[in-house]
N, C-alpha and C positions, 0 to 999 in steps of 0.2 A: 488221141485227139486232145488238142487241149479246150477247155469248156469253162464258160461260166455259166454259175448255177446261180441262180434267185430263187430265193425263199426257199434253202434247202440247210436248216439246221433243225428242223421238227421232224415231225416224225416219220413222215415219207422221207421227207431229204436226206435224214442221214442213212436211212436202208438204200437208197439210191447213190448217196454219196461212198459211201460202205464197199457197196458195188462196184460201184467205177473206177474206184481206187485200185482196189484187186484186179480189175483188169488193165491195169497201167494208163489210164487217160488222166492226164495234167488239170488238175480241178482247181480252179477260183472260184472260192464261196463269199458270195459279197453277203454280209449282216450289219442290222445296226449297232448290234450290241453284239462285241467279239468272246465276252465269259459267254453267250450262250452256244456258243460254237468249240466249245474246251475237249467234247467228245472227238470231234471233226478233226482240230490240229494235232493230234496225233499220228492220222494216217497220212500213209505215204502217197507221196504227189496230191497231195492236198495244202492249199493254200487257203485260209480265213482273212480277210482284212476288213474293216469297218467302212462302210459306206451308206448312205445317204442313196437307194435305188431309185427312190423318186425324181432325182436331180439329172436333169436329162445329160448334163456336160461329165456327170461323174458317170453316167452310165455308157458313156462314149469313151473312157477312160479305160473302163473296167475289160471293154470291147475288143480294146487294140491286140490283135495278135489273133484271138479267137479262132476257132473253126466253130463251134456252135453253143448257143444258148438252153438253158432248160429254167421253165418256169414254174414253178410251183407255191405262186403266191397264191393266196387264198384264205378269206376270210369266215366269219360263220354268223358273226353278230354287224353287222354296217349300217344303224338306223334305218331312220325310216322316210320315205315319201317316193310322192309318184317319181321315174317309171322302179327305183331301185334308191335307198338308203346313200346319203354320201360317202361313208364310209367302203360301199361296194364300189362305187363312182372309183374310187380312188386306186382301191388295190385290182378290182377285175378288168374294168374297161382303161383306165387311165394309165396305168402303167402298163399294161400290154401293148396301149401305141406307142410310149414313149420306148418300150421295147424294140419295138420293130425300128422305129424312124431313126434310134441308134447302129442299128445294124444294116441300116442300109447305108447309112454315112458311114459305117466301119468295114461294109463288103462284104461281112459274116451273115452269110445264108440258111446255116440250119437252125431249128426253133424247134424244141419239144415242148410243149405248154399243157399243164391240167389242167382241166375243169370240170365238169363234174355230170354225170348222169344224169339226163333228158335236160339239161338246161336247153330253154327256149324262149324266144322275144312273149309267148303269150303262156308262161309258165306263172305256177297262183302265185312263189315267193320272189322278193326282191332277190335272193342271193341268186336261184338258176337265171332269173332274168337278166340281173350283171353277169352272169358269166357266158351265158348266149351271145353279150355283147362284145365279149372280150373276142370269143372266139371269130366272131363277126368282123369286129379288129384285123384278126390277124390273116381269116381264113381270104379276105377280099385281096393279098398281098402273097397269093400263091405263086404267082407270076415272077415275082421278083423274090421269093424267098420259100426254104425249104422247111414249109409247116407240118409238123405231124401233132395231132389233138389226141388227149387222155382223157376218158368221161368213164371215172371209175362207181360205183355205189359205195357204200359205207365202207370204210378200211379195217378191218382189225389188226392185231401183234400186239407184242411186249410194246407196251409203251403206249398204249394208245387209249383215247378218250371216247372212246365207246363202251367197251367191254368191261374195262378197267373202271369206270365210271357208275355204271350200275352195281358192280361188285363191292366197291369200295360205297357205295349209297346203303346199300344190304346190311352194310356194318352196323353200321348207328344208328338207322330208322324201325322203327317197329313195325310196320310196312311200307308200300310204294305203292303213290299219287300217281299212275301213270297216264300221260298226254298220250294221243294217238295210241291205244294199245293197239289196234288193228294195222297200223303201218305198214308195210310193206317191204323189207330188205333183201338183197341177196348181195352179205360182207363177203368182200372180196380179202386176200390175205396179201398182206405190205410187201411181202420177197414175192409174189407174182406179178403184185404192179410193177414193182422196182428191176424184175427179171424183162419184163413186157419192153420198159420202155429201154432198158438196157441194148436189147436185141433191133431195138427201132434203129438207133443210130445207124445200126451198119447195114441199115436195110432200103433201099435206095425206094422199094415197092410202095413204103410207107408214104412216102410225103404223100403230102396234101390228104391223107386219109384222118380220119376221126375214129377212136377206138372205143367203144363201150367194153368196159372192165368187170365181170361181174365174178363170184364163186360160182358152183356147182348146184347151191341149193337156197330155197328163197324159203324166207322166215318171217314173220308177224313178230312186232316189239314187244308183245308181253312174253313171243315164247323166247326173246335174245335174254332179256332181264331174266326171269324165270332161271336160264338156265347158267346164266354168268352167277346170281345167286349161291344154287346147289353148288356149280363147283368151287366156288371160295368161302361155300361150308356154313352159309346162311343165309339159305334160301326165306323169303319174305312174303307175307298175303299181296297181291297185287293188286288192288284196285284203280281197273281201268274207267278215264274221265270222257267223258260226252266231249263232242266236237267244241261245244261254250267252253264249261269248263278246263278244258284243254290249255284255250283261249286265253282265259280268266288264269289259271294257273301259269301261263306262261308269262301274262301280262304282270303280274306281280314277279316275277323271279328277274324281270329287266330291272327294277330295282335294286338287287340286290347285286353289288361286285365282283364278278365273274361268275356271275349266276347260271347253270348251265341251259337256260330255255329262250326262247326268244319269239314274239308270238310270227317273225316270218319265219324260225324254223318249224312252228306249227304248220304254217304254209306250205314249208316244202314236204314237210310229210303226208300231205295230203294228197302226193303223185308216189304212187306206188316206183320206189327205186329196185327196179329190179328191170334184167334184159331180155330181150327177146327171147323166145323158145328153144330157139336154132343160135342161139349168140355161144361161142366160147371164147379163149384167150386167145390171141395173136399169136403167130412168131412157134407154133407147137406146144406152149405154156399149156401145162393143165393144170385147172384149178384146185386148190388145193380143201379140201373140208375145213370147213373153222372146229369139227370135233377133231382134228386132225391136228391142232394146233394151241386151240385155245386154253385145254389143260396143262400145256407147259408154263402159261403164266397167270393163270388164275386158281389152280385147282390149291389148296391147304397142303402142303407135306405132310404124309405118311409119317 
């Protein structure tokens, strides 16, 4: 198939893009900035070019020829105000129409889109809220186009800003301030999602369907920190912060330039991300253990 990808040079995209390559599908990776895409031009039948997603004429450009889209825009920080941050306005709800409304001018029908576990219109954060909408967007255009949703929980792997984040926090603090320690996760691993939505394209049963993405086993945030700690060999006292505090700690860290807290991601952790009881992977995928995993890129060498 030949495919354009949006917002596929981070860290899902390139496990995804990774993928698709090796299975011979003809990739256009649109970015705005093409050094960050230096991984990506490498592989084979992979194409990088610089574009402007937002511009709807450049995104009817990008369209022509296509058999299907994959979206994986997605933001973590998009200010603030009612019903969702402008910032979210822009990349989850705004360009998802502008997505579709090119692909029906371009006659390209398939659309793989993330967005993210329990997003919904009466969800406590702006980010699930926008992305409820996005999906809302696109899910109303079943009709005319072949939509399949990814609603994954936290992502872990090499490279990623969870796991890697607390470990590398472990380093240089003499303890961890922790917001929400009681949270709720069940991390799903990046070659399951990226194997999931893989297996979607050629699966006709998919469309129109929504997939919740979860792993195997659901975890509390003091015990992910806690144990990203041990294995990169310095483990840290944890002290967890009250719902205020949380708050108060997050609302200062928007301050600071890529500060990693933001008080609607307080919000979102306030809905337990984790799936259903009876939820597994799609498509035959089993989930993989993150102890399965996560010592290949966190753990100190021997």
């Amino acid at each position: 198939m030949k495919i354009l990808m949006i917002g596929a040079t981070g860290f899902v995209g390139s496990s995804l893009v990774a993928r698709l390559a090796a299975a011979g599908h003809d990739l256009l990776v649109a970015t705005r900035r093409r050094e960050r895409a230096r991984h990506l031009i490498v592989l084979p039948t992979v194409r990088v070019v610089e574009a402007d997603i937002h511009d709807e004429a450049t995104l009817e450009q990008l369209m022509q020829g296509q058999d299907a889209v994959i979206n994986l825009v997605g933001i973590l920080k998009g200010g603030t105000g009612k019903p969702y941050g402008a910032g979210f306005v822009r990349a989850h709800v705004e360009l998802p129409t502008k997505i579709v409304h090119a692909m029906q001018r371009c006659g390209v029908r398939r659309l793989l889109h993330m967005s993210a576990l329990h997003a919904g219109a009466d969800a406590p954060s702006g980010y699930l809220r926008s992305k409820a909408a996005g999906e809302k967007v696109l899910l109303a255009k079943r009709a005319a186009l072949d939509v399949t949703v990814f609603r994954p929980s936290v992502i872990f792997g090499r490279g990623d800003a969870f796991l890697t984040l607390f470990a590398q926090l472990q380093a240089i603090a003499p303890f961890v301030p922790l917001a929400c320690p009681d949270a709720q996760f069940q991390p799903v691993w990046v070659e399951d999602v990226t194997r999931v939505m893989a297996a979607s394209l050629a699966d006709a049963a998919s469309v129109g369907k929504s997939y919740d993405l979860c792993g195997p086993t659901v975890y509390r945030l003091r015990q992910l920190v806690a144990y990203a700690g041990r294995l990169a060999g310095h483990a840290r006292p944890i002290l967890g912060l009250s719902n205020g505090f949380s708050m108060l700690q997050a609302w200062a860290m928007e301050f600071v330039p890529g500060g990693p807290m933001t008080r609607d991601n307080v919000r979102s952790m306030q809905l337990p991300s984790i799936c259903a009881s009876a939820c597994g992977l799609p498509f035959g995928v089993a989930a993989t253990p993150l102890e399965a995993i996560a010592p290949s890129y966190l753990a100190v060498p021997a």
